[in-house]
C-alpha positions as CSV (number, residue, x, y, z in Angstrom):
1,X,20.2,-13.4,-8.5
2,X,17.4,-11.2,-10.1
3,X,13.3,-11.8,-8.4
4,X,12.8,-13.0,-12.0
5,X,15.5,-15.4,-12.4
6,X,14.1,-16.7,-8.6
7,X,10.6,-16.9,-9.4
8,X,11.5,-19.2,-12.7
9,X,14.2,-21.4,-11.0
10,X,11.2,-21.7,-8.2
11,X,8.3,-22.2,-11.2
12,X,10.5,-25.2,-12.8
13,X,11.7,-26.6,-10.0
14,X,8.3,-27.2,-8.7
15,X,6.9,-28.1,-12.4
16,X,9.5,-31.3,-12.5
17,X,8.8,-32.3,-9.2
18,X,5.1,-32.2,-10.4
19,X,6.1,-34.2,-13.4
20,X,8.2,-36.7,-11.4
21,X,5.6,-37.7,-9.0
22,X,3.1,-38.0,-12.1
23,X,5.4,-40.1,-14.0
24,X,6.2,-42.2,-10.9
25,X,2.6,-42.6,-10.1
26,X,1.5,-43.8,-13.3
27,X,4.4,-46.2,-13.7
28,X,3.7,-47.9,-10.2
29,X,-0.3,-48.1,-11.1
30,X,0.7,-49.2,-14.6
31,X,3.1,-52.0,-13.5
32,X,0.4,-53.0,-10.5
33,X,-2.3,-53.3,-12.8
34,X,-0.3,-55.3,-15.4
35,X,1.3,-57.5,-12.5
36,X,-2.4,-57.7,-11.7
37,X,-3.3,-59.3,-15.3
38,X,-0.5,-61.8,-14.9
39,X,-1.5,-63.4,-11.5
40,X,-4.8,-63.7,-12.6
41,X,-3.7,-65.1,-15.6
42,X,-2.0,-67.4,-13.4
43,X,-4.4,-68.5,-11.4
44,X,-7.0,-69.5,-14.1
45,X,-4.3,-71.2,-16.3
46,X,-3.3,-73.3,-12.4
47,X,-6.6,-74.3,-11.5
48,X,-7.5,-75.1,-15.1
49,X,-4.5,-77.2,-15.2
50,X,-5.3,-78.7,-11.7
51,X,-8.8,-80.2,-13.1
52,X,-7.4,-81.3,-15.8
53,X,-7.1,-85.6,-15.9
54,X,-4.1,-85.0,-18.2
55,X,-2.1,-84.2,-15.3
56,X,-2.5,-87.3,-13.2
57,X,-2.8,-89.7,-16.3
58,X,0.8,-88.7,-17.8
59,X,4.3,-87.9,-17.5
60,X,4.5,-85.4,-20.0
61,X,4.7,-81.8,-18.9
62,X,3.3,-80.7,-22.9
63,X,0.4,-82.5,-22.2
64,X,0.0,-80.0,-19.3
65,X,0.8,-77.4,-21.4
66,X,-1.4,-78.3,-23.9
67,X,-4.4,-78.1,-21.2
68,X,-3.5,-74.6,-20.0
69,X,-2.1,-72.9,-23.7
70,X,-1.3,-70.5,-24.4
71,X,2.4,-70.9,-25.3
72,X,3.8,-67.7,-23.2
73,X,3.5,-69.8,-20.2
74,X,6.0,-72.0,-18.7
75,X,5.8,-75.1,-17.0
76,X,7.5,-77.7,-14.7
77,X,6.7,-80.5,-13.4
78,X,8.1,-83.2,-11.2
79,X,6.9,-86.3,-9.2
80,X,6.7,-86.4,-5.5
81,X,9.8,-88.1,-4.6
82,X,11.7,-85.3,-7.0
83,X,12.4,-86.6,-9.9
84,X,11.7,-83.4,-12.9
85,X,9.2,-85.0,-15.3
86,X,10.1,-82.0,-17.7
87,X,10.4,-78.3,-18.5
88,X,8.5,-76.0,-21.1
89,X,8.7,-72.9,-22.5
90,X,12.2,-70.6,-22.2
91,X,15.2,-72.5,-23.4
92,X,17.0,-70.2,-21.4
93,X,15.9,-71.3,-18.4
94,X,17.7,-74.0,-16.3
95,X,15.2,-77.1,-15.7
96,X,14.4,-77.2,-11.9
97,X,14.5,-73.1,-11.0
98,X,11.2,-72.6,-10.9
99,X,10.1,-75.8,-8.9
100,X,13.4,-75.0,-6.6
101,X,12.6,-71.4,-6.1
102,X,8.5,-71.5,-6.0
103,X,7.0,-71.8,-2.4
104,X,5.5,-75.0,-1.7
105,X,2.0,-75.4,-2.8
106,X,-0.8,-75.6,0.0
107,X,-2.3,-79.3,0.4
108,X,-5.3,-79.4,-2.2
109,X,-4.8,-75.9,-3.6
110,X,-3.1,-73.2,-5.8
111,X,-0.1,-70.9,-3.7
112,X,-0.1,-67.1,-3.8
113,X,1.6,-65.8,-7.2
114,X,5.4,-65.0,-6.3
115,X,7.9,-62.9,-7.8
116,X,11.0,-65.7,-9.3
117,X,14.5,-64.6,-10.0
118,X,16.0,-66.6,-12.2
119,X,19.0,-64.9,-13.0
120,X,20.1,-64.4,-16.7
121,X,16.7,-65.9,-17.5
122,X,15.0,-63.1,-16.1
123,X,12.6,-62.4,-13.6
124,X,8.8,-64.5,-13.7
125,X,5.7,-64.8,-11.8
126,X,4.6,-68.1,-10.7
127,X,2.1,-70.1,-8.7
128,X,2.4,-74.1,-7.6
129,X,0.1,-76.4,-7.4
130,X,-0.2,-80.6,-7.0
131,X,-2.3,-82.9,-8.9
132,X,-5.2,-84.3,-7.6
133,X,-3.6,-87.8,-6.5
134,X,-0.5,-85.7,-4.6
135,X,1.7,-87.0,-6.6
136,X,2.9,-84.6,-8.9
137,X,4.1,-81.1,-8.1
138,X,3.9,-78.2,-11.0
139,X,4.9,-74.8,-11.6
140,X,3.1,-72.3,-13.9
141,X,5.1,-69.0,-14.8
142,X,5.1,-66.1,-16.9
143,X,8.0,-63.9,-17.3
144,X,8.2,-60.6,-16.1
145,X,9.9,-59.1,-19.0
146,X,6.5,-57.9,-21.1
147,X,5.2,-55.9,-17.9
148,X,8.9,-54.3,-17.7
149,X,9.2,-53.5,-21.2
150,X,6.1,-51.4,-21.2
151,X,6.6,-49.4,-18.1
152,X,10.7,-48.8,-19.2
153,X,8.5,-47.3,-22.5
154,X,5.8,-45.3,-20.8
155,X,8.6,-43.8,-18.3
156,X,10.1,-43.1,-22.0
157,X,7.5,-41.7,-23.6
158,X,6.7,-39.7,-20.0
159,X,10.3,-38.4,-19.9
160,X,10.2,-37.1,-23.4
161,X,6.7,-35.5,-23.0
162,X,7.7,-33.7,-19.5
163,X,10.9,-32.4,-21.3
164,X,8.5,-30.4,-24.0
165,X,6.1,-29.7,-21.6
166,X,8.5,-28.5,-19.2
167,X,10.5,-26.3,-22.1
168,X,6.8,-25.0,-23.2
169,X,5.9,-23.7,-19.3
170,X,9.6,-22.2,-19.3
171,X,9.1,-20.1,-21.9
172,X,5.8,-19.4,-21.3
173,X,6.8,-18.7,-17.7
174,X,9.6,-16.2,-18.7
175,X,6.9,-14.2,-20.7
176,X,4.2,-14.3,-17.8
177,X,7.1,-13.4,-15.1
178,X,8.6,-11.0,-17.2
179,X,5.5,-9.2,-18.0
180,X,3.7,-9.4,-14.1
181,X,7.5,-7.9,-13.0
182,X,7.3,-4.7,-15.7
183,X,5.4,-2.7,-12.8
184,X,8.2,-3.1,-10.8
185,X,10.7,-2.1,-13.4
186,X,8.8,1.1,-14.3
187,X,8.9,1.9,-10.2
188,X,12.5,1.2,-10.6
189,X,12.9,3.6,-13.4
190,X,10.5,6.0,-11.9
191,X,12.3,6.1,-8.5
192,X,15.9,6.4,-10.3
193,X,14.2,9.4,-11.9
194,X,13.0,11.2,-8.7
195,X,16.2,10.4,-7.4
196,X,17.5,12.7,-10.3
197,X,15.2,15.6,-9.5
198,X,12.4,14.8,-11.6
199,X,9.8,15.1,-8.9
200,X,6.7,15.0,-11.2
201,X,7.8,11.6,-12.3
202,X,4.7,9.0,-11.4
203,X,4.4,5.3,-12.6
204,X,2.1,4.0,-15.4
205,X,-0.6,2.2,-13.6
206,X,-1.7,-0.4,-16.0
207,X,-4.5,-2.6,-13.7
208,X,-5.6,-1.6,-10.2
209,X,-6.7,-4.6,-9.3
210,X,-3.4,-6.5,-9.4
211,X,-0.9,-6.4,-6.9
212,X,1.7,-4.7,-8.7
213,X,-1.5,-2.2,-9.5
214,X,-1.9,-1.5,-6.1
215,X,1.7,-1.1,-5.4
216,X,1.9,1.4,-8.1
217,X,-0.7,3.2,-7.0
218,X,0.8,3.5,-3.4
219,X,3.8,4.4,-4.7
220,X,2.2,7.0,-7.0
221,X,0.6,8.6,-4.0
222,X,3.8,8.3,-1.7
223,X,5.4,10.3,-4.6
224,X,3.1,12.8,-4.6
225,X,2.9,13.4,-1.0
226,X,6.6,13.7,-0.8
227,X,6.2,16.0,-3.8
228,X,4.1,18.0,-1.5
229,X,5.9,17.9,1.4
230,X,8.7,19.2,-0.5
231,X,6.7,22.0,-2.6
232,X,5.5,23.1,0.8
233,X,8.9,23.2,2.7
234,X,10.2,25.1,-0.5
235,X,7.1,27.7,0.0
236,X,7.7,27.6,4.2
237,X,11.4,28.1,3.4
238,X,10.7,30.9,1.1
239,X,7.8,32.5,3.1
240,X,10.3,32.4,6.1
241,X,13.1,34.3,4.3
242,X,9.7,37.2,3.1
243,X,8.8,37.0,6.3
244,X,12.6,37.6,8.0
245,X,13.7,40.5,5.1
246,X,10.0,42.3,5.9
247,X,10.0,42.3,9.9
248,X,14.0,43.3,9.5
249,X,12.8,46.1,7.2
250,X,9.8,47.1,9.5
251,X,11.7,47.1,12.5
252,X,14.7,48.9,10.9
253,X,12.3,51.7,10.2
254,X,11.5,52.6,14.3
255,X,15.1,51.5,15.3
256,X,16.9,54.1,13.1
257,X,14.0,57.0,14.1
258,X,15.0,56.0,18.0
259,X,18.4,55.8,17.2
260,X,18.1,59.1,15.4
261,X,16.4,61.3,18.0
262,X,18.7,59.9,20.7
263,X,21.8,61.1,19.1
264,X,19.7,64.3,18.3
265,X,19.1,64.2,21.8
266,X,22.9,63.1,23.4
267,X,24.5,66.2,20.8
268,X,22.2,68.4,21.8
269,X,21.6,69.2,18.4
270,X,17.5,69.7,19.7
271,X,16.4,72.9,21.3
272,X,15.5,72.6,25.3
273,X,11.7,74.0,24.4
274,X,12.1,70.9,21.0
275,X,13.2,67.9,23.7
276,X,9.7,67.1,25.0
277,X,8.3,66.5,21.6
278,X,11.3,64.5,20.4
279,X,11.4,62.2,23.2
280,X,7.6,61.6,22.5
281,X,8.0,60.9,19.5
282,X,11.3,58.7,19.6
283,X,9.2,56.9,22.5
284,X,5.9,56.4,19.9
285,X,8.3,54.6,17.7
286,X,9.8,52.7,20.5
287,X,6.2,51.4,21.1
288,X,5.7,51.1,17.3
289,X,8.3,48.8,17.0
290,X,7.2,46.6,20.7
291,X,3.6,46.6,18.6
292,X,5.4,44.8,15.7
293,X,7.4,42.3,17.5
294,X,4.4,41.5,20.1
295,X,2.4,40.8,17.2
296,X,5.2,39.1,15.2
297,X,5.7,36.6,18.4
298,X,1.8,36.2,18.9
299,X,1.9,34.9,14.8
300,X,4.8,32.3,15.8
301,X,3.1,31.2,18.3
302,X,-0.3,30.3,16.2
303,X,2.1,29.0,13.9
304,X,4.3,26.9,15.3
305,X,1.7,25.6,18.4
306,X,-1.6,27.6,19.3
307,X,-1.8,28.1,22.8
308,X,-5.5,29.0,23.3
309,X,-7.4,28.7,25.9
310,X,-10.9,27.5,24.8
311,X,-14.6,28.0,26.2
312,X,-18.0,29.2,25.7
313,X,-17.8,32.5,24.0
314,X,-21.0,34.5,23.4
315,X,-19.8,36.3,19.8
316,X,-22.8,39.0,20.0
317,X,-22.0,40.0,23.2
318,X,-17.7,40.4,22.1
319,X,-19.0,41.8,18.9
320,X,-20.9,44.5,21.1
321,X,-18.0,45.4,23.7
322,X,-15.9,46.0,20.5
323,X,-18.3,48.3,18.4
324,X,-18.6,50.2,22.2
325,X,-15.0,50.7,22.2
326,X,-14.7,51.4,18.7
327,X,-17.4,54.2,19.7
328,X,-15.5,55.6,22.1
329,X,-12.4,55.7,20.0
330,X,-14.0,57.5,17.1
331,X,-17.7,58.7,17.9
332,X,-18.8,60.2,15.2
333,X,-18.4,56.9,13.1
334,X,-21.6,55.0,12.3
335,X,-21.1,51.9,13.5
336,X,-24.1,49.4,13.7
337,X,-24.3,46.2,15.1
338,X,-26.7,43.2,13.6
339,X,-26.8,40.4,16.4
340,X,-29.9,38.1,16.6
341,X,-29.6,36.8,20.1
342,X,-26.3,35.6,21.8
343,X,-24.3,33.1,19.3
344,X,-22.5,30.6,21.7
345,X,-19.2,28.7,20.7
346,X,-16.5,27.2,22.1
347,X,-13.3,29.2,21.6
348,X,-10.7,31.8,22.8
349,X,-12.2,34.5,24.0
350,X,-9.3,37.3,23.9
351,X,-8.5,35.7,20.1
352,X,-11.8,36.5,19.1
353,X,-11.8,40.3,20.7
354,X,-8.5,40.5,18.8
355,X,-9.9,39.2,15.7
356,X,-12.7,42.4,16.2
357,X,-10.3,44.6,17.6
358,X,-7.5,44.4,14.2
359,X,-10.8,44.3,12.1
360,X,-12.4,47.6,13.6
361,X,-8.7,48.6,13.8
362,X,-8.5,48.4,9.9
363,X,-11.7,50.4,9.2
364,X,-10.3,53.2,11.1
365,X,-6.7,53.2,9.8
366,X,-7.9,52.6,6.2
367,X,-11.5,54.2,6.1
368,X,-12.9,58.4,6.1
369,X,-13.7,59.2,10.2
370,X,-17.4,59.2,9.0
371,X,-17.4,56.0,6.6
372,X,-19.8,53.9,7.9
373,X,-19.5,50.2,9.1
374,X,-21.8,47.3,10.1
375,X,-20.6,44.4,12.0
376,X,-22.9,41.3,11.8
377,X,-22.9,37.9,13.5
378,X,-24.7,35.0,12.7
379,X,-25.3,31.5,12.2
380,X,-24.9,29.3,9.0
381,X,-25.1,26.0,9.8
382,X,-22.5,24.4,11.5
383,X,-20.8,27.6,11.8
384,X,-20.3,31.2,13.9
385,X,-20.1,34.0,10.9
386,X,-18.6,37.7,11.9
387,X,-18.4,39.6,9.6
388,X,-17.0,43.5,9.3
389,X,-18.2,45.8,6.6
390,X,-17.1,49.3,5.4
391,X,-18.1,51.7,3.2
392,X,-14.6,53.3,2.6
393,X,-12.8,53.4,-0.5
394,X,-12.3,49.6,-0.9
395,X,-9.3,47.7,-2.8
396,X,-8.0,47.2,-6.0
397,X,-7.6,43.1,-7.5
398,X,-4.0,42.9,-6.5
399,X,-4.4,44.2,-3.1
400,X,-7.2,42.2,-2.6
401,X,-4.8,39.1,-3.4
402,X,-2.2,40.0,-1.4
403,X,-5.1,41.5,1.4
404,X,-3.5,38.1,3.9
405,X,0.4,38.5,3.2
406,X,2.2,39.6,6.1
407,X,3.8,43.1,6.1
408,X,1.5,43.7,3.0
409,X,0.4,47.3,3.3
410,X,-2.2,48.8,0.6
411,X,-1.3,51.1,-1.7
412,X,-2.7,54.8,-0.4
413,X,-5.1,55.0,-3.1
414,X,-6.9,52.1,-2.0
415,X,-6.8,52.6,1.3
416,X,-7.6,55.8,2.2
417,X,-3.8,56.8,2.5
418,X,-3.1,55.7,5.9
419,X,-0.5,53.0,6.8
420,X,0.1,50.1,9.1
421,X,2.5,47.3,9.7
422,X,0.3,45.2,7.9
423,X,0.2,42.2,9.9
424,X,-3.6,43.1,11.3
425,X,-5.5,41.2,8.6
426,X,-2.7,38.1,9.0
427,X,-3.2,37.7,12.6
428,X,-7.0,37.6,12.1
429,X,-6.8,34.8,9.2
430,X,-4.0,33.0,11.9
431,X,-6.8,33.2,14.9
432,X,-9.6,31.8,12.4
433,X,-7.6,28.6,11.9
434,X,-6.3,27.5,14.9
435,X,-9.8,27.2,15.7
436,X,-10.7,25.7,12.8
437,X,-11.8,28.2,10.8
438,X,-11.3,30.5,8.1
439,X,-11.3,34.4,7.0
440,X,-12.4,35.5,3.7
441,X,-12.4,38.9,2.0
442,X,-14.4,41.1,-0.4
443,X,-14.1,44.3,-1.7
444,X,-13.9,46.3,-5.0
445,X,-12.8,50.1,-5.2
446,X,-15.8,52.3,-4.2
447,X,-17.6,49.4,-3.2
448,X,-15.8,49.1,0.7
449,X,-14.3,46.3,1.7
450,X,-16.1,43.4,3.8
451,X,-14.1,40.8,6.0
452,X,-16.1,37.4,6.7
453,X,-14.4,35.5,9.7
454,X,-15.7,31.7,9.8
455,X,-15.5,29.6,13.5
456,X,-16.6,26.1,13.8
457,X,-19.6,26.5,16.4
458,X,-18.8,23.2,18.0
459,X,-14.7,22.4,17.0
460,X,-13.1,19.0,17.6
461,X,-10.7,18.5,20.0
462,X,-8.1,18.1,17.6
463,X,-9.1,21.6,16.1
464,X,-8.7,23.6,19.0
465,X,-5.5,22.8,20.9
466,X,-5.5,23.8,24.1
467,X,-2.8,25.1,26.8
């Protein structure tokens, strides 16, 4: 059974117990109140009847009768050693029942009004009584019938109305139910959708502030995290196959030029005065290709869990160590340094030399030996800046996109000519976020290029894991 045929079974089951307990209610009030009428009816009509000298100067129950009106009433009387004096009112009724049946009359006074069977004649209410000399007992009744006749008609008349009203709420019910539940059709729909490979597929949210609002917007944003989740294993997947093709196709390059000058070598194909320089040579690719895969494992490693080792790092004084080696690698380079004071944060130390270290690197693979170059570190903020500058021939807009890809080497007229395996720049953006940070890049041809490295000066715990 469908949540809409439930929730109107539930609705109408509850609206006619609703409706039966009214009905029920009202009856029994109704009836009480109109029993009510009768006995005091009753009572006036009895003690009228009891003052009255009529009753202890004749034998006549009409004289009685007479004294009390009106003619609805019934009345019996009889003397005190039993004999019935007479019986007015319903011919239906067999003399004697009511005196037979009533309870017998307190001494001087009027009984409580009773409920009489009397068979075919029906049902009555009655009190007793005795005359003021004792000697003559009566009965004054009224039948039932009147008091049942109008509650059998409002029960009627209550049946009849609960039926329209109850037909009215059904199908008023089915429209309200069928309209609060068209949310949950359209997530229904929606979901069969996705399930079909429509992933952009979101539901129509009508009213936020309903339930079924809420739960569509829930559902809207579980869609488009999934969708997310998704797009981003789809770019991962794809990144990982780029990624697997280009280190294949980087390391291929050193293997073969090993494997190459080894067979030169084991033929003997190379001179005895030519062995020296190609062993050198087949052993500068052999540590070619260790550079690639050390840094292609230290790159897994910041993505898959950065194992760093934090602590207070003074970024002018690393910044300062590097431009001195980068001095004594190349001195006739112009290399300034523009450090106000020591800049203090918490991180890796030997990440951040590697971060200056590929930076400086890059200026020397990619810039004239004279270019000159400015490294700067300062504070913006919550944040450490360092940032590398060059004055060397700078990149063009789609190198400058592509600056962060891995294995992404620059064309040689942008960069000078020389050539790397292009995983420098990569490793430095990798560093900057597993502390929290981030790397930036600007450049223009002729303009040099300018590398901005961003760290956190005081990182969470949560953005600095730690070994």
């Amino acid at each position: 059974m469908t949540l809409r045929s439930r929730l109107l079974l539930v609705m109408i089951a509850l609206t006619v117990v609703a409706l039966a307990v009214t009905g029920a209610t009202s009856a029994f009030a109704l009836r009480s109140y109109l029993v009510g009428r009768v006995d005091d009816q009753l009572q006036g009509a009895a003690s009228l009847a009891r003052q009255s000298p009529l009753l202890a100067g004749t034998d006549r129950s009409e004289v009685l009768r007479t004294a009390i009106a009106p003619t609805e009433y019934l009345v019996e009387t009889r003397r005190e050693d039993g004999t019935l004096l007479g019986t007015t009112g319903n011919g239906d009724l067999r003399p004697g029942v009511l005196l037979d049946r009533a309870p017998a009359p307190p001494a001087g006074g009027i009984s409580v009004p009773v409920t009489i069977d009397a068979g075919e004649a029906g049902r009555y209410r009655a009190v007793s009584f005795t005359g003021p000399n004792g000697r003559v007992e009566a009965v004054v009744a009224l039948p039932l019938q009147p008091v049942r006749d109008t509650v059998v008609r409002l029960l009627l008349v209550e049946s009849l109305t609960a039926l329209a009203v109850l037909a009215v709420l059904s199908a008023i019910a089915r429209l309200l139910i069928a309209q609060g539940l068209r949310p949950l059709d359209q997530i229904a729909e929606t979901a069969g959708a996705i399930a079909e490979g429509d992933l952009s597929r979101r539901v129509r949210v009508a009213s936020p502030g309903t339930e079924a609002g809420r739960l569509a917007l829930a559902v809207n944003g579980m869609l488009a995290r999934i969708e997310g989740a998704l797009s981003a294993r789809a770019r991962s997947e794809e990144r990982l196959r780029r990624f697997v093709a280009d280190a294949s196709h980087e390391l291929r390059t050193p293997l073969t030029s090993v494997r190459g000058y080894l067979q030169l070598l084991r033929l003997g194909i190379v001179t005895p005065e030519g062995r020296p320089d190609a062993v050198r040579r087949a052993d500068d690719e052999a540590a070619r290709m260790a550079k690639i895969i050390d840094d292609l494992l230290y790159l897994a490693r910041l993505d898959q869990e950065p194992r760093l080792e934090p602590g207070p790092v003074d970024l002018s004084q690393v910044a300062a160590d590097s431009v001195a080696d980068a001095l004594t690698v190349e001195p006739d380079r112009p290399i300034t340094l523009d450090a106000q004071g020591p800049c203090t944060v918490t991180a890796d130390e030997g990440a951040v030399r590697q971060i200056l270290a590929n930076l400086l690197g890059n200026v020397r693979a990619h810039t004239p030996p004279r270019a000159p170059a400015r490294v700067a570190v300062r504070v913006e903020g919550d944040e450490a800046v360092v940032e590398v500058a060059d004055e060397g021939p700078g990149m063009g807009p789609e190198t400058l996109d592509r600056a962060f890809d891995r294995f992404y080497r620059a064309a040689s007229a942008d960069r000078g000519g020389a050539s790397g395996s292009g995983l420098g720049l990569p490793i430095v953006a990798a560093i900057a976020q597993a502390h929290g940070g981030s790397a930036r890049i600007r450049s223009a041809p002729g303009e040099g290029t300018t590398v901005q490295v961003r760290l956190p000066s005081r990182p969470t715990h949560d953005e600095l894991p730690s070994s």
